[in-house]
Structure formats: structure tokens, C-alpha cells
C-alpha positions as CSV (number, residue, x, y, z in Angstrom):
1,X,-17.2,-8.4,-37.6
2,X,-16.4,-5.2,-35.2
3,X,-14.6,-2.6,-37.8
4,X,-11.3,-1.1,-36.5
5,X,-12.0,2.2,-35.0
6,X,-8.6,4.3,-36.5
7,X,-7.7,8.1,-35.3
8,X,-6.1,10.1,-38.2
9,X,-3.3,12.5,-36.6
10,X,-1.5,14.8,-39.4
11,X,-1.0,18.3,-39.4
12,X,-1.5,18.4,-43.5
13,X,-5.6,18.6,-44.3
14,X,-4.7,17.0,-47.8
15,X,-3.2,14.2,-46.0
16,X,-5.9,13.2,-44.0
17,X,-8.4,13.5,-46.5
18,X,-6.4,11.2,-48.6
19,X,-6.2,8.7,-45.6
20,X,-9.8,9.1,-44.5
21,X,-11.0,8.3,-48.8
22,X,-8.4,5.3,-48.9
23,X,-9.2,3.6,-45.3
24,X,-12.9,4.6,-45.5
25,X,-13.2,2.8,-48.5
26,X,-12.8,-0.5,-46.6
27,X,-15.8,-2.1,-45.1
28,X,-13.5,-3.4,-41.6
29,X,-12.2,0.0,-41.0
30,X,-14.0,3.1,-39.7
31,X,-12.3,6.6,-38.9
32,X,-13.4,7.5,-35.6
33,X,-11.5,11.2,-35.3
34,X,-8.9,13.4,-37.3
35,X,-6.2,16.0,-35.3
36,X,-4.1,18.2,-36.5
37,X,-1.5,17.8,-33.9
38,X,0.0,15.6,-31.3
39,X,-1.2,17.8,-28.8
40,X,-4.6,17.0,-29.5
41,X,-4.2,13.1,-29.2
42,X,-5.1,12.2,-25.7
43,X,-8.4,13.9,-25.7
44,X,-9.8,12.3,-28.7
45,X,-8.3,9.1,-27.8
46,X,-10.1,8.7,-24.7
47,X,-13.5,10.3,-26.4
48,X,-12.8,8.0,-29.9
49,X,-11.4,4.7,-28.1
50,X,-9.4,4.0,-31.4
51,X,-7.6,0.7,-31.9
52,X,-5.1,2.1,-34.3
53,X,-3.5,5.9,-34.9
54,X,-2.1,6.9,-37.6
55,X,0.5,9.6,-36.4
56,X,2.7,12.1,-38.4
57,X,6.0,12.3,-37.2
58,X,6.4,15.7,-37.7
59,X,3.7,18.7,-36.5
60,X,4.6,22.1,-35.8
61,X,3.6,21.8,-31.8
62,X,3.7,18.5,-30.6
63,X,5.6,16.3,-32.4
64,X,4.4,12.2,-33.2
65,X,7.1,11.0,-31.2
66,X,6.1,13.4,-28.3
67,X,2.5,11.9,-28.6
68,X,3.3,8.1,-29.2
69,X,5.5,8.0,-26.3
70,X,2.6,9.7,-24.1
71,X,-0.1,7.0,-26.0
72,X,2.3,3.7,-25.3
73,X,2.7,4.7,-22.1
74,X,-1.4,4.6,-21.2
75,X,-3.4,1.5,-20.0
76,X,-5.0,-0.4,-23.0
77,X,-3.3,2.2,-25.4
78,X,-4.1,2.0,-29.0
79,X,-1.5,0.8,-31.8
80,X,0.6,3.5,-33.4
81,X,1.6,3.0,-37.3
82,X,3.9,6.4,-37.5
83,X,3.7,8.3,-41.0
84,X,7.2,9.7,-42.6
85,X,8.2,10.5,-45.3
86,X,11.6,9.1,-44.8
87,X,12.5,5.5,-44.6
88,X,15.5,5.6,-42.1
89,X,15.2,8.4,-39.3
90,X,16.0,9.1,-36.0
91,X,12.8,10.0,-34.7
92,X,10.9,7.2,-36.5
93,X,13.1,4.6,-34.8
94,X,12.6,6.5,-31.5
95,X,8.9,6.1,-31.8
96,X,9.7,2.3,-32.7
97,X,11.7,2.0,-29.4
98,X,8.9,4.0,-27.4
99,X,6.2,1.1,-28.8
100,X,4.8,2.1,-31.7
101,X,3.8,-1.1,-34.1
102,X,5.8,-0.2,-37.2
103,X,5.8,2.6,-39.9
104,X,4.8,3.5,-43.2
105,X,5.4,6.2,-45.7
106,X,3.1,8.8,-47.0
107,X,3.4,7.4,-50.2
108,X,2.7,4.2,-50.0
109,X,0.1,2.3,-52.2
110,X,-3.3,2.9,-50.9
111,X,-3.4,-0.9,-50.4
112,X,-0.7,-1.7,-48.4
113,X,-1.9,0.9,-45.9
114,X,-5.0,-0.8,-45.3
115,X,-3.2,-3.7,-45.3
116,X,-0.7,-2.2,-42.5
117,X,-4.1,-1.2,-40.3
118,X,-5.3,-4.5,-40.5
119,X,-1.8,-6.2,-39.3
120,X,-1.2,-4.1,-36.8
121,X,-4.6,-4.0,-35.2
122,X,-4.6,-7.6,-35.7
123,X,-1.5,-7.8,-33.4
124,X,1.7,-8.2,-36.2
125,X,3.9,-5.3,-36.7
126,X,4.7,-3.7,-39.9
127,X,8.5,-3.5,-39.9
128,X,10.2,-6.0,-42.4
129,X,14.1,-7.0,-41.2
130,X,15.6,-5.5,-43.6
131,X,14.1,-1.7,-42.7
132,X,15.1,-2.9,-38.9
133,X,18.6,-3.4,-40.0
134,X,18.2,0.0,-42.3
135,X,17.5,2.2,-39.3
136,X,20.1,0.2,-36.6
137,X,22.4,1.2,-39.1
138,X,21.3,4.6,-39.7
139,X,21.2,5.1,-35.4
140,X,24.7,3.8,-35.3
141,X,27.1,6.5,-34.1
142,X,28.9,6.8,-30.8
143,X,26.2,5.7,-28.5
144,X,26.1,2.7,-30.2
145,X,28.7,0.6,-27.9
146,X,26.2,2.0,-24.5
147,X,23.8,1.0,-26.2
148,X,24.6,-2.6,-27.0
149,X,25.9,-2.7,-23.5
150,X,22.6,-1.9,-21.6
151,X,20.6,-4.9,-24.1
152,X,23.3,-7.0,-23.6
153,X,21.8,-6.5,-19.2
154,X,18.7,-6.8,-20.5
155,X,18.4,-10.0,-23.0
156,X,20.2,-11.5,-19.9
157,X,17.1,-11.8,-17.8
158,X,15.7,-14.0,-20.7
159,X,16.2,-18.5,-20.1
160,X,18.0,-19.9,-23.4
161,X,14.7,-20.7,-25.2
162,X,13.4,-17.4,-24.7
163,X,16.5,-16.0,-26.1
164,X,16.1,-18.3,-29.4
165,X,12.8,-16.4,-29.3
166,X,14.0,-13.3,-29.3
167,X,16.3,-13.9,-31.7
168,X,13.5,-15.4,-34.5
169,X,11.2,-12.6,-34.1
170,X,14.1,-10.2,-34.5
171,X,14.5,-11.8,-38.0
172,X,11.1,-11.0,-39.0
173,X,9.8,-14.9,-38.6
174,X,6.2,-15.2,-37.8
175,X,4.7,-17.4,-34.9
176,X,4.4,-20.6,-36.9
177,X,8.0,-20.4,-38.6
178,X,9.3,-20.0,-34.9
179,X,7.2,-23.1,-34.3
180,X,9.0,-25.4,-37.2
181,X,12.3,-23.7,-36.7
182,X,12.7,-24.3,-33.0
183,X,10.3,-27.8,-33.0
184,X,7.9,-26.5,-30.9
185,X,4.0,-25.8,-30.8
186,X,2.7,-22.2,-32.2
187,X,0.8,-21.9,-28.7
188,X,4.6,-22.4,-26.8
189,X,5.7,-19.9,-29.1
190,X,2.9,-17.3,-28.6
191,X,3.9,-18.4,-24.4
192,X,7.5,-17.5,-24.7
193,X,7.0,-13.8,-26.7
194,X,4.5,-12.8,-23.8
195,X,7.0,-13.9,-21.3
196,X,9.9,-12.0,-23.3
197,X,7.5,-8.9,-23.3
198,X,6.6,-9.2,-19.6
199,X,10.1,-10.2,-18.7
200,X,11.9,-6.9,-20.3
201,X,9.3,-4.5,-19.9
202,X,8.3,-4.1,-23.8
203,X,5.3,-4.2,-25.4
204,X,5.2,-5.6,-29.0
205,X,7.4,-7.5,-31.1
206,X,9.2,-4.6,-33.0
207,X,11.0,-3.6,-29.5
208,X,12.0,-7.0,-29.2
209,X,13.3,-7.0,-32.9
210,X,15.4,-3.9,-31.8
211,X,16.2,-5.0,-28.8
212,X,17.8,-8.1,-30.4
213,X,19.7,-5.6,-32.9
214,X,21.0,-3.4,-30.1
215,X,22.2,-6.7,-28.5
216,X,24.3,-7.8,-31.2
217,X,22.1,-11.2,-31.4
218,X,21.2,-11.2,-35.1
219,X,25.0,-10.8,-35.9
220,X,25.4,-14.3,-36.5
221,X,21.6,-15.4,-38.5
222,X,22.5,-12.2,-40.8
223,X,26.2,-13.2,-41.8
């Protein structure tokens, strides 16, 4: 089995020691490069060809949102798991928006970071519903009403069944649940999320999750 090739990207040299012992103690993962700062992402993704990054939020040049907005917006670009220290914040659901696959904090169990790595390079995102909700409800101010407005424009370039899509993968349900829940076959379902990406320019799951937040559809399934 090919290991997945991750790029370490903290400004902290404790931190990524700690991430390199933990991740390189799996046998399917293999660090490929460490940076200090976002500014330093580009060139050692192209020389690394990493399938996941691991990027703190915060460095003292260029920030992780700076550089996953620059990686997501690349041909074949890598997955992004953002680091924080902070479970709601701004800038974290910013990077969530720009594409990256989910987040986890720096002090996480050792475990369920490797376990993260292997989701997201396996394609799932790491972003429960009830964190999505936690940060919609920490971005809510007075842009919040625009906001709504332009998904609203958006979700209604999506047919009735992709809709129902959109609206099961915003509640966190996995391929096959979608399956049983709307009577349909996993491969339809897997059809309908690439059509939903394709259709709204996104380009994984969590931005449809937000999306559907923004839009006001999980209103109702959350009541």
C-alpha cells in the first residue's frame, strides 16, 4: 500500500517534532517536508508532492489561511487539515470556506490525528456537524443576512435531488446513510456530490456542508 506523503507546516519546532514522532510512527504515513511558514509552502509542495498538509493557522509572515487559499486554488492540490488551537475561529472557518478538508487542534490525542490524515487523504473530511454549526454560529454577525442571500443564488443552480444531497452531507451523513435515507444506490449518491461540487464551483464536502448552513437549509433537520 502507497503511504501518504504529509508536509508538516508550523512555525513552532516543538510542534513539528511532536507531529513528525506521532505520524511517523504509523507504517501508511510518511513525512515528506517540514516549513516553518506559509511562505514556504508552494516550493516544497511542488518538490514533496504531499497528499495531505498539515498547516498552522497562525505564523508570523504568511499566515495558514494565506497559504491554503494559494494551495486549494492549484491543480491536483493536496488536502489541508488546518492546526488551531481554538475550536471556533474566524480564520479557521475561512480556510474551511477556501477548501481546506477539516481541522484539528494541537492538542488532540495522538490517535485521532492519524486518524484525521487517513480520512482526509482517504477523501472524508474531518468536521463533525456540531463543530459546523459551532463556527456558523460564531461567524454570525452582520454579514450574515448577505451572506445567506448569495447561497440562497447559489444552492439554486442545484435540481431537487441534488439539493436533498446537499442537505445530508451538510448534516454530517456519510455516502451510504445518504443512500438508505434518500432510497438510492451509494454509486448515485457518490454521482450527485460530484455534480453538486462541479455545479457550484466547490471542492469537497465541508464547503458544501457550509454552504448548506449559509443557506439556511439545515434549519429545519436541526429543529
Amino acid at each position: 500500500m502507497t503511504a501518504i506523503r504529509v508536509l508538516l507546516v508550523d512555525d513552532d519546532p516543538l510542534v513539528r517534532a511532536g507531529l513528525s514522532f506521532m505520524l511517523g510512527g504509523a507504517d501508511d504515513i510518511e513525512i515528506v517536508g517540514e516549513a516553518a511558514d506559509g511562505g514556504e509552502v508552494a516550493d516544497l509542495v511542488d518538490r514533496t508532492r504531499p497528499d495531505v498538509v498539515l498547516m498552522d493557522i497562525r505564523m508570523p509572515a504568511v499566515d495558514g489561511l494565506t497559504a491554503t487559499e494559494a494551495l486549494r486554488r492549484r491543480e491536483d492540490a493536496p488536502q489541508v487539515v488546518v492546526l488551531t488551537t481554538f475550536h471556533a475561529d474566524e480564520q479557521v472557518l475561512r480556510a474551511l470556506r477556501a477548501g481546506a478538508a477539516g481541522f484539528v487542534l494541537k492538542d488532540t490525542p495522538p490517535a485521532e490525528i492519524v486518524t484525521a490524515v487517513r480520512r482526509v487523504a482517504a477523501g472524508d473530511p474531518v468536521l463533525s456537524p456540531a463543530v459546523t454549526r459551532q463556527l456558523m454560529a460564531h461567524a454570525a454577525g452582520s454579514s450574515a443576512d448577505a451572506r445567506r442571500t448569495r447561497a440562497r443564488e447559489r444552492i439554486a443552480g442545484l435540481n431537487d435531488r441534488e439539493r436533498e444531497v446537499a442537505v445530508a452531507v451538510g448534516r454530517g451523513l456519510a455516502n451510504a446513510e445518504i443512500a438508505a435515507g434518500l432510497y438510492m444506490s451509494v454509486a448515485t449518491v457518490k454521482t450527485h456530490v460530484s455534480r453538486i461540487l462541479a455545479r457550484l464551483g466547490l471542492n469537497n464536502r465541508v464547503q458544501i456542508a457550509l454552504l448548506a448552513h449559509d443557506a439556511g437549509l439545515l434549519e429545519d433537520t436541526d429543529s
